[in-house]
mmCIF file as gemmi writes it, N, C-alpha and C atoms, coordinates in Angstrom:
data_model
loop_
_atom_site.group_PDB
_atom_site.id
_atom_site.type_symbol
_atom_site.label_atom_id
_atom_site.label_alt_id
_atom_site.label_comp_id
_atom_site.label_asym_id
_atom_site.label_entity_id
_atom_site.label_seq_id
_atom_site.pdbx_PDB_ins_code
_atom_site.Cartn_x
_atom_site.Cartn_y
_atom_site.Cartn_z
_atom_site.occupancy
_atom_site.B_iso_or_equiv
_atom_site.pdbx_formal_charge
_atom_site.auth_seq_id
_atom_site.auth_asym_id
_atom_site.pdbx_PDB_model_num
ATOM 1 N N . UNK Axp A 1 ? 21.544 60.176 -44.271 1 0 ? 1 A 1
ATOM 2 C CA . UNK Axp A 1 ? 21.564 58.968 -43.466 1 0 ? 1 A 1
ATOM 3 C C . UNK Axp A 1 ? 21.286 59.324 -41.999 1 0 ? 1 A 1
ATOM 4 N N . UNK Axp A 2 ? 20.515 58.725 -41.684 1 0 ? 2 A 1
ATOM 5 C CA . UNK Axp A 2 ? 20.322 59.098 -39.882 1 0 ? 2 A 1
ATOM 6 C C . UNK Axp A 2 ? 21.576 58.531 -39.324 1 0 ? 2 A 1
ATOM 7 N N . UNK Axp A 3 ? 21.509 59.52 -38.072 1 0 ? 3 A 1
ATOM 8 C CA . UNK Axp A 3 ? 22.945 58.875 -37.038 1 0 ? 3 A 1
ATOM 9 C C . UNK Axp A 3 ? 22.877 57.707 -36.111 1 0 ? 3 A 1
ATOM 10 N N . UNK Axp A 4 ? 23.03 56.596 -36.107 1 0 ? 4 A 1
ATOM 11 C CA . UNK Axp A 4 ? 22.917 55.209 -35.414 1 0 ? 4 A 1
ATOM 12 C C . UNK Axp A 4 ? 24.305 55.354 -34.452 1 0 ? 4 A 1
ATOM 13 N N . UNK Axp A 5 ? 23.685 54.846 -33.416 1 0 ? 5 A 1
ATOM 14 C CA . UNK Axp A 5 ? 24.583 55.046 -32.013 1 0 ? 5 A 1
ATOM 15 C C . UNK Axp A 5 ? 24.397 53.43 -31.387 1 0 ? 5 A 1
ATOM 16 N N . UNK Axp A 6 ? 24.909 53.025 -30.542 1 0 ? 6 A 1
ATOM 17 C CA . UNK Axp A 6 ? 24.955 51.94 -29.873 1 0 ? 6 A 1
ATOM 18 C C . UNK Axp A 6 ? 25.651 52.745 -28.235 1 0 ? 6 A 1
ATOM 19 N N . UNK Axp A 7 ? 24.85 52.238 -27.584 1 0 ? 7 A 1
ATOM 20 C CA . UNK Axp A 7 ? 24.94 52.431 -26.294 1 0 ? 7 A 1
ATOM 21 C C . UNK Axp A 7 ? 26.06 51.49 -25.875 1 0 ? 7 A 1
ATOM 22 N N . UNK Axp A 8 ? 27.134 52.226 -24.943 1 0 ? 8 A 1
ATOM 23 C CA . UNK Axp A 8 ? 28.284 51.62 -24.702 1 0 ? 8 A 1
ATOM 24 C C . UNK Axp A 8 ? 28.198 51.258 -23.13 1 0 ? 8 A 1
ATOM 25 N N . UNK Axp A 9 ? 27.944 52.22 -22.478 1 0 ? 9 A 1
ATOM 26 C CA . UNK Axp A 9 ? 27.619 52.513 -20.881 1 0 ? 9 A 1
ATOM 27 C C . UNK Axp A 9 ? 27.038 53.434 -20.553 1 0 ? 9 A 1
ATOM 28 N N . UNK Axp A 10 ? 26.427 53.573 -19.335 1 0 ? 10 A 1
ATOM 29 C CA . UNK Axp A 10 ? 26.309 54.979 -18.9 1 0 ? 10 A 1
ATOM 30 C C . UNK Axp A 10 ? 26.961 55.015 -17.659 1 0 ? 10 A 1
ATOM 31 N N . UNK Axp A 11 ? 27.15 56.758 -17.46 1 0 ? 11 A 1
ATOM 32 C CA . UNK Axp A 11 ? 27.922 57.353 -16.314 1 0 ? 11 A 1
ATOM 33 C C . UNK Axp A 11 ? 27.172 58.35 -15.861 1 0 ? 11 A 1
ATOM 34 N N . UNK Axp A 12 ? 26.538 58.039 -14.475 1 0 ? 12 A 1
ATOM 35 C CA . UNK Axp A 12 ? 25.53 58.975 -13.85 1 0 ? 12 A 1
ATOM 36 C C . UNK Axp A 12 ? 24.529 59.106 -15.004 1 0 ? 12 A 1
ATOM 37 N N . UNK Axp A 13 ? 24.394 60.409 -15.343 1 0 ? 13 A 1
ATOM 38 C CA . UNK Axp A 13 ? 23.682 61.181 -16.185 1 0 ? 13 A 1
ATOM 39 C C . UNK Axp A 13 ? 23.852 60.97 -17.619 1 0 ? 13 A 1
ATOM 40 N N . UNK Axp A 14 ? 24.436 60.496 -18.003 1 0 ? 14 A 1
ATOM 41 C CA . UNK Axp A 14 ? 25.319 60.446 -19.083 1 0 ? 14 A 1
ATOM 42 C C . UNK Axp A 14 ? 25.156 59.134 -20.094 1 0 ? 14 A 1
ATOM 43 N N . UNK Axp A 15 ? 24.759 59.031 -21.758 1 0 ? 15 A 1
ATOM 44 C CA . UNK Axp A 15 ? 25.444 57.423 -22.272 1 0 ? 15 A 1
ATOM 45 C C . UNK Axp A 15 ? 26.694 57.863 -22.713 1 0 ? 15 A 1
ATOM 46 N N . UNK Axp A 16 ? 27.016 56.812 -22.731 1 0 ? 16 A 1
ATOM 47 C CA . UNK Axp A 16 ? 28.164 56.859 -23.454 1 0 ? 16 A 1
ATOM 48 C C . UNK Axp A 16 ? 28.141 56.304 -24.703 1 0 ? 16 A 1
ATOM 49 N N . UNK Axp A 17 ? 28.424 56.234 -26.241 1 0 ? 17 A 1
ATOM 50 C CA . UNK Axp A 17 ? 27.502 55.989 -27.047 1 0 ? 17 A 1
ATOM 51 C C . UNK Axp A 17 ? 28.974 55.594 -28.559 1 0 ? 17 A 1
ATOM 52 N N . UNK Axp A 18 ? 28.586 54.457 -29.301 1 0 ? 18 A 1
ATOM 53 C CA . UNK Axp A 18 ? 29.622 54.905 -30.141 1 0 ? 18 A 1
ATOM 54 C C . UNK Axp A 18 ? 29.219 54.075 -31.595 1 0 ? 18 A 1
ATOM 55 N N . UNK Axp A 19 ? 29.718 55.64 -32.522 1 0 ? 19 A 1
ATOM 56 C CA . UNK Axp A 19 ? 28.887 55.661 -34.074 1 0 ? 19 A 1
ATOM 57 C C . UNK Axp A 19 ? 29.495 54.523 -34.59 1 0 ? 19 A 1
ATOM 58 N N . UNK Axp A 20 ? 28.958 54.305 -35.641 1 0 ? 20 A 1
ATOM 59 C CA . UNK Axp A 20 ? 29.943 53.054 -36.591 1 0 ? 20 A 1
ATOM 60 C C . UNK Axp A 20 ? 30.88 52.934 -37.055 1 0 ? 20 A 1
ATOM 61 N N . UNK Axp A 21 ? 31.559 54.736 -37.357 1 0 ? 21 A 1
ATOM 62 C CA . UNK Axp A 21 ? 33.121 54.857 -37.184 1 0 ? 21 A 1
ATOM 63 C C . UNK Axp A 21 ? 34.257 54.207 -36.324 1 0 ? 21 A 1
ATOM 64 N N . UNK Axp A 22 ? 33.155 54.114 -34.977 1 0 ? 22 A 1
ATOM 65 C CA . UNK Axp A 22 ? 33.537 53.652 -33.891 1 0 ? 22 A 1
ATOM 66 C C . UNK Axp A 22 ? 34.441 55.214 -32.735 1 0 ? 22 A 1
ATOM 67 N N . UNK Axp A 23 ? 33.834 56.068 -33.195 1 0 ? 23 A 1
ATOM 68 C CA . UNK Axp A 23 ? 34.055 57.878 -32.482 1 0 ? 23 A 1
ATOM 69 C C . UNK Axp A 23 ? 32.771 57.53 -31.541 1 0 ? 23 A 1
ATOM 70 N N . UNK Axp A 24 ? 32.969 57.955 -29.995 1 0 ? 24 A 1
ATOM 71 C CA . UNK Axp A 24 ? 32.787 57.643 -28.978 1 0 ? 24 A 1
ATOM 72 C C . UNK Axp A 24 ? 31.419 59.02 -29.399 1 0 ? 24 A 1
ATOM 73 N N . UNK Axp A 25 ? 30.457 59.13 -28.662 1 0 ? 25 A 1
ATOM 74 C CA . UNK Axp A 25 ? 29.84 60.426 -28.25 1 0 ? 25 A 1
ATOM 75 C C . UNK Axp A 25 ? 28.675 60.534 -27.012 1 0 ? 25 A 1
ATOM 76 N N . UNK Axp A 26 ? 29.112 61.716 -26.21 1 0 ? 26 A 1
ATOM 77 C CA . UNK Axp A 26 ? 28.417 61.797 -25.044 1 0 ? 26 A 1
ATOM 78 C C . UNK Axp A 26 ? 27.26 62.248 -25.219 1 0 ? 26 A 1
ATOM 79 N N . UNK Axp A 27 ? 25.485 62.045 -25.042 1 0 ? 27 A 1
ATOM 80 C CA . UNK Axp A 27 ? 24.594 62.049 -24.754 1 0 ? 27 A 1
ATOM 81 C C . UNK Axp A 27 ? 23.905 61.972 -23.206 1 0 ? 27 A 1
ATOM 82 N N . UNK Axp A 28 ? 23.047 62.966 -23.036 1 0 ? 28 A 1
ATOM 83 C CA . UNK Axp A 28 ? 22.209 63.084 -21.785 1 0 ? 28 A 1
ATOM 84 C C . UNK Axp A 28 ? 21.313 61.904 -22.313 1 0 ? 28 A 1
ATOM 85 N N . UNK Axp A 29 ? 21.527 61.103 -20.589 1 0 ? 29 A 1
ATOM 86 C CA . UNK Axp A 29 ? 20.687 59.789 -20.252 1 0 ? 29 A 1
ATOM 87 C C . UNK Axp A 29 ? 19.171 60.073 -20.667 1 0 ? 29 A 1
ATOM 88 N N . UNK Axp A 30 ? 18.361 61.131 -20.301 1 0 ? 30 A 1
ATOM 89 C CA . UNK Axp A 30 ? 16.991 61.275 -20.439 1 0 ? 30 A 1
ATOM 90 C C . UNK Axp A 30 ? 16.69 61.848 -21.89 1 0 ? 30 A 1
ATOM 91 N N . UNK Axp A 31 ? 17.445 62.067 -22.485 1 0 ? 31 A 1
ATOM 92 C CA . UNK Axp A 31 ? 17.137 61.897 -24.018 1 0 ? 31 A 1
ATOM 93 C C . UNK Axp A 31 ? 16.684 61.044 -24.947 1 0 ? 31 A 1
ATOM 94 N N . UNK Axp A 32 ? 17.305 59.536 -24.106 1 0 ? 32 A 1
ATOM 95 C CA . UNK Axp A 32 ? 17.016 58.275 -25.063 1 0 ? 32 A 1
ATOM 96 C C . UNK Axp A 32 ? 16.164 57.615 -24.503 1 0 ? 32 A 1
ATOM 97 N N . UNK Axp A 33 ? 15.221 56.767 -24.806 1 0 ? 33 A 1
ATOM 98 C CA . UNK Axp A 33 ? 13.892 56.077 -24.328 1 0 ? 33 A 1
ATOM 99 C C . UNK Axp A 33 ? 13.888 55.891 -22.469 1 0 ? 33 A 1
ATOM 100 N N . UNK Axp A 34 ? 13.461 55.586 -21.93 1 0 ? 34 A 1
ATOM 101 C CA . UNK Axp A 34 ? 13.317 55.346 -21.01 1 0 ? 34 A 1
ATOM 102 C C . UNK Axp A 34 ? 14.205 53.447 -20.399 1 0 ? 34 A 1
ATOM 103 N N . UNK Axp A 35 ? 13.296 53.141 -21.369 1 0 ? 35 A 1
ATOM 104 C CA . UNK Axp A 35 ? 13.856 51.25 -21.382 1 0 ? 35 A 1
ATOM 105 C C . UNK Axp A 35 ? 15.099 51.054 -21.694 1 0 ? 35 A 1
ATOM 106 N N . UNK Axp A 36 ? 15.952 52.114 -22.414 1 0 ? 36 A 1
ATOM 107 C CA . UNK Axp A 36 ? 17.314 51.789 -23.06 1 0 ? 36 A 1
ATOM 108 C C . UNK Axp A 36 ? 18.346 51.5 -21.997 1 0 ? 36 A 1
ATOM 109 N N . UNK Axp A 37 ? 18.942 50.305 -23.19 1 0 ? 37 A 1
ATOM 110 C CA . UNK Axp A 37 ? 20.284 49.888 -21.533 1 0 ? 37 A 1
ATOM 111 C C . UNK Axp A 37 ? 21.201 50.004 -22.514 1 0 ? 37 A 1
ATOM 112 N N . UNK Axp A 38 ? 22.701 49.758 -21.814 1 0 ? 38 A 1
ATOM 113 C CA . UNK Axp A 38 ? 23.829 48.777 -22.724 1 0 ? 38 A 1
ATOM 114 C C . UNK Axp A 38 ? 23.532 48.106 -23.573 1 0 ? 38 A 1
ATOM 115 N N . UNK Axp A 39 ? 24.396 48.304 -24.954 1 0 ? 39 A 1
ATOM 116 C CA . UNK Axp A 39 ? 23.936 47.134 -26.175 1 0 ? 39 A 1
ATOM 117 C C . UNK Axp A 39 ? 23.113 47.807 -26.999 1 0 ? 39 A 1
ATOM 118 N N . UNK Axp A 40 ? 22.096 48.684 -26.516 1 0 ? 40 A 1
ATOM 119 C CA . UNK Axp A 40 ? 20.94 48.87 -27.424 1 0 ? 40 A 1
ATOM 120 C C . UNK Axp A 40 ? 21.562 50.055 -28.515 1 0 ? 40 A 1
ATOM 121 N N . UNK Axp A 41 ? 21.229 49.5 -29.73 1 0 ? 41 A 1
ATOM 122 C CA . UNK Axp A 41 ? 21.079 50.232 -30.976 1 0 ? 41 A 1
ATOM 123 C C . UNK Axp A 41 ? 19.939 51.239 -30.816 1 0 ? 41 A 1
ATOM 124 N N . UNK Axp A 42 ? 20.665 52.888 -30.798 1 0 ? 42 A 1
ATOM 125 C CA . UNK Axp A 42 ? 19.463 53.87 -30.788 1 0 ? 42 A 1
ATOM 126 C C . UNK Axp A 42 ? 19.84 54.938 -32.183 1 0 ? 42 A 1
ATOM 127 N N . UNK Axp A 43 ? 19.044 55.988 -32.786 1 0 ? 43 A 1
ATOM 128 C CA . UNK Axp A 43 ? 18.855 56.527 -33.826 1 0 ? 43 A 1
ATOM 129 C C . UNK Axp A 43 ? 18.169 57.915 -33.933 1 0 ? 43 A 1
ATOM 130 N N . UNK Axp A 44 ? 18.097 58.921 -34.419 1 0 ? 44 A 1
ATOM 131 C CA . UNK Axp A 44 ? 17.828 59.801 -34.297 1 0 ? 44 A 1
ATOM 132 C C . UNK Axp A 44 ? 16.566 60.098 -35.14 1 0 ? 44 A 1
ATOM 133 N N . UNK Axp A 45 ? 15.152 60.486 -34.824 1 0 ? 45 A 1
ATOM 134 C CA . UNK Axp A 45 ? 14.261 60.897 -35.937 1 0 ? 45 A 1
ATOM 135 C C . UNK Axp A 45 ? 13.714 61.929 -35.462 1 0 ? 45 A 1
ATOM 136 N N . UNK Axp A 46 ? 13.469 63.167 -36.234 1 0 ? 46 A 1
ATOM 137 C CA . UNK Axp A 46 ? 12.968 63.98 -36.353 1 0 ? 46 A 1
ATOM 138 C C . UNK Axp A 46 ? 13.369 64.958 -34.582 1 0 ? 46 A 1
ATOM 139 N N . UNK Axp A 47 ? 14.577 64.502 -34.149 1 0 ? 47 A 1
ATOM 140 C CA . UNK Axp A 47 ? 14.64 65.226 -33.302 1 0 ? 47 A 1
ATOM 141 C C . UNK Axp A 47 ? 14.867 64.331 -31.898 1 0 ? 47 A 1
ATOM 142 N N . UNK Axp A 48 ? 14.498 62.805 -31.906 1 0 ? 48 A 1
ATOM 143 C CA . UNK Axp A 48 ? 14.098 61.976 -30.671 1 0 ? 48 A 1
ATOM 144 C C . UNK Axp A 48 ? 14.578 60.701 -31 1 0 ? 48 A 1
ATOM 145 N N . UNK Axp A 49 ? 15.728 60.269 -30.21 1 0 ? 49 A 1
ATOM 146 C CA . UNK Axp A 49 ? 15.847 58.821 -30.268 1 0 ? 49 A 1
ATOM 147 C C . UNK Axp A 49 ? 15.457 58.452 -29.936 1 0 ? 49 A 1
ATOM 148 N N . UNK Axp A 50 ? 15.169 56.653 -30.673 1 0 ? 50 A 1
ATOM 149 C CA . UNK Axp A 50 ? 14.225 55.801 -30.577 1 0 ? 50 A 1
ATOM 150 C C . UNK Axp A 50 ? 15.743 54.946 -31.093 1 0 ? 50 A 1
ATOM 151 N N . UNK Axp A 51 ? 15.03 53.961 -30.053 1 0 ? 51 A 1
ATOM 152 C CA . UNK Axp A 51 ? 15.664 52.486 -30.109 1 0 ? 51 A 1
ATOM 153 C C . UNK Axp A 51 ? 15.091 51.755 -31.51 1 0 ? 51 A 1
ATOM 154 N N . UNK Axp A 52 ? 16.254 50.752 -32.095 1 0 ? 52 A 1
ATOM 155 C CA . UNK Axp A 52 ? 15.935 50.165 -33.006 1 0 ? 52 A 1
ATOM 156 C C . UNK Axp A 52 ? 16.042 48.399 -32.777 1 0 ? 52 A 1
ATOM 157 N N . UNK Axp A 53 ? 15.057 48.064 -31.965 1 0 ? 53 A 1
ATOM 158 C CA . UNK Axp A 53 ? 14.597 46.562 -31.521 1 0 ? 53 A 1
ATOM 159 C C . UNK Axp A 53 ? 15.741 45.431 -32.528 1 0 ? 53 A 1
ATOM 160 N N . UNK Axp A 54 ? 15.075 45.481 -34.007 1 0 ? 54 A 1
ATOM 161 C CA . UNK Axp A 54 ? 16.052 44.825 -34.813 1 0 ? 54 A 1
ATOM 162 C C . UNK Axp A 54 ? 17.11 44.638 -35.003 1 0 ? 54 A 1
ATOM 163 N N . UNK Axp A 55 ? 17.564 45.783 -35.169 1 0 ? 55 A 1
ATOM 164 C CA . UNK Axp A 55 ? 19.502 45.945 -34.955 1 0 ? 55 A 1
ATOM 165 C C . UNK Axp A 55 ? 19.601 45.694 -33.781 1 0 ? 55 A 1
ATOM 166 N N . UNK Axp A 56 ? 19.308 45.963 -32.682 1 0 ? 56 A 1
ATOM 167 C CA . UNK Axp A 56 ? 19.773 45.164 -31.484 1 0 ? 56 A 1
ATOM 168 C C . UNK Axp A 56 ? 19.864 44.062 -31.253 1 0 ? 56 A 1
ATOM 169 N N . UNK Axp A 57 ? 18.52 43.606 -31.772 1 0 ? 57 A 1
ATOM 170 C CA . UNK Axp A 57 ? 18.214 41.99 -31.303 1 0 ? 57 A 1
ATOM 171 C C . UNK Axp A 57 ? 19.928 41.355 -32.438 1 0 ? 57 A 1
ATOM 172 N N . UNK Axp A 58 ? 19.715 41.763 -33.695 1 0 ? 58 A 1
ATOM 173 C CA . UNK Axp A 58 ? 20.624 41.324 -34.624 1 0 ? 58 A 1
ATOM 174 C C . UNK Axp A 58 ? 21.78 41.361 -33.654 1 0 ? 58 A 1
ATOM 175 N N . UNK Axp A 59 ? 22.394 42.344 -33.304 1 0 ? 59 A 1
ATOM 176 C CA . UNK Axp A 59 ? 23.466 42.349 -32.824 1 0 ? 59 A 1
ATOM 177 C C . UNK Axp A 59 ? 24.004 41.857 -31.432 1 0 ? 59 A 1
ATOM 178 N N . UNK Axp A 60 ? 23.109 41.5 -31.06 1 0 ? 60 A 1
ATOM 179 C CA . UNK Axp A 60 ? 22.975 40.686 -29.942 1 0 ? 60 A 1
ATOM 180 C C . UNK Axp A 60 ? 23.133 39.295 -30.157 1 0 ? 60 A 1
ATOM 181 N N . UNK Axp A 61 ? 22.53 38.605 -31.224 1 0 ? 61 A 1
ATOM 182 C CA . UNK Axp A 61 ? 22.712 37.509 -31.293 1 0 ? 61 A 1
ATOM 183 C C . UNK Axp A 61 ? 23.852 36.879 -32.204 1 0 ? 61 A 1
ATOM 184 N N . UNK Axp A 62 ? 24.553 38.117 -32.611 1 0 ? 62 A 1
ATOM 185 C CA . UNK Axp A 62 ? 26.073 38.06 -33.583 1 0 ? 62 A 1
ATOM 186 C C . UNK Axp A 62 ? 26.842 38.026 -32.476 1 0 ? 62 A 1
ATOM 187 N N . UNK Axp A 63 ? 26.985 38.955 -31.521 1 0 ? 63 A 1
ATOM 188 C CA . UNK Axp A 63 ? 27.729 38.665 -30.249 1 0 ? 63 A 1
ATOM 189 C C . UNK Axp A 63 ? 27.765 37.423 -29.711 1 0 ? 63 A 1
ATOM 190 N N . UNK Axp A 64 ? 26.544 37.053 -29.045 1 0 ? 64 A 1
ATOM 191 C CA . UNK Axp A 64 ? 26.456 35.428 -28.796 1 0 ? 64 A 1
ATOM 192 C C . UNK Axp A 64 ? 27.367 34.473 -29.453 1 0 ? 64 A 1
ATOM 193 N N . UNK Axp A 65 ? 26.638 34.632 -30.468 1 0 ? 65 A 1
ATOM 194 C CA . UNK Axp A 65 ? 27.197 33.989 -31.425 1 0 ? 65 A 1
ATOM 195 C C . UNK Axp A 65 ? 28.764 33.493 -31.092 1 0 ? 65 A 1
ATOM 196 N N . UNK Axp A 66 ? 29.541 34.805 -31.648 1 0 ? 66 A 1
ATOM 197 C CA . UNK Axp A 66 ? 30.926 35.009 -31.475 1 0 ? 66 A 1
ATOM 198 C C . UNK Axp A 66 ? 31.361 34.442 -29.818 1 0 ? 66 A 1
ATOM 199 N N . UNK Axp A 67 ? 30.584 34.497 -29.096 1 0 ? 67 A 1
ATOM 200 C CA . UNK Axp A 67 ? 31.203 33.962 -27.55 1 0 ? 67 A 1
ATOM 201 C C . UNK Axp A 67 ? 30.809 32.873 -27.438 1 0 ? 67 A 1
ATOM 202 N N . UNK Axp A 68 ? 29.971 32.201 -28.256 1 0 ? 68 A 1
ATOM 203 C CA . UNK Axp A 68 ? 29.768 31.112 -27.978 1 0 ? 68 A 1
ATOM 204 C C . UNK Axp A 68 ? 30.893 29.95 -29.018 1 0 ? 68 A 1
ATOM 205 N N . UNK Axp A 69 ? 31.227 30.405 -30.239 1 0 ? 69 A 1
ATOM 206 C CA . UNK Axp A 69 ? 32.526 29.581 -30.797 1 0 ? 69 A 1
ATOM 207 C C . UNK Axp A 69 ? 33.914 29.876 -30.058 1 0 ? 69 A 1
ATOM 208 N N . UNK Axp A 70 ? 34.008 31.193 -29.506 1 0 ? 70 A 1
ATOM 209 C CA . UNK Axp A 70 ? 34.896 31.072 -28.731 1 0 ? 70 A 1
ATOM 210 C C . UNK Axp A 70 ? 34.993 30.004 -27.818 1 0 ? 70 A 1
ATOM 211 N N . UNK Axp A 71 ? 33.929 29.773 -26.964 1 0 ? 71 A 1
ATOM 212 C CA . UNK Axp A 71 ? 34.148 29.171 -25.538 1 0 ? 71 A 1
ATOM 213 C C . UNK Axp A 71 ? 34.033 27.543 -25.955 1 0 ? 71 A 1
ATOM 214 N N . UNK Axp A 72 ? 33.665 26.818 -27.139 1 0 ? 72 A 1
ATOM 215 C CA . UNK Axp A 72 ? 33.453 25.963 -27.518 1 0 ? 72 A 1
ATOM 216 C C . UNK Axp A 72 ? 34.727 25.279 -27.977 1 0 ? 72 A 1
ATOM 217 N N . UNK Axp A 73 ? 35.983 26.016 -28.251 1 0 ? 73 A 1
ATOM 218 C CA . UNK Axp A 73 ? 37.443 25.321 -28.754 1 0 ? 73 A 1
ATOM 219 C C . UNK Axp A 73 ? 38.236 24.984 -27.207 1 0 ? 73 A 1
């Protein structure tokens, strides 16, 4: 199974990154795409993460989602 990370923050140099276990792990910032922010679903292939557009977008709009029935009661 490849390792799927979600970008938590970054610090300076640094993401901050956390698996689906939900175990935190530190990564150098210039490792992961250039475009990557907070939120973004990234993955490991053959050596080079690459962002995964889909799972992000997905999970982005499950979040919404969830803040938006919140703020609606």
């Amino acid at each position: 199974m490849t390792k799927q990370l979600t970008i938590d923050r970054f610090e300076d140099d640094k993401a901050i990154c956390e698996d689906e276990t939900r175990e935190m792990h530190t990564l150098d910032r210039c490792l992961l795409p250039n475009d990557a922010s907070e939120g973004d679903i990234v993955f490991l292939e053959n050596g080079k993460w690459l962002m995964d557009t889909e799972k992000t977008a997905a999970s982005r709009k499950r979040i919404r989602n969830k803040m938006n029935r919140l703020w609606e009661k």
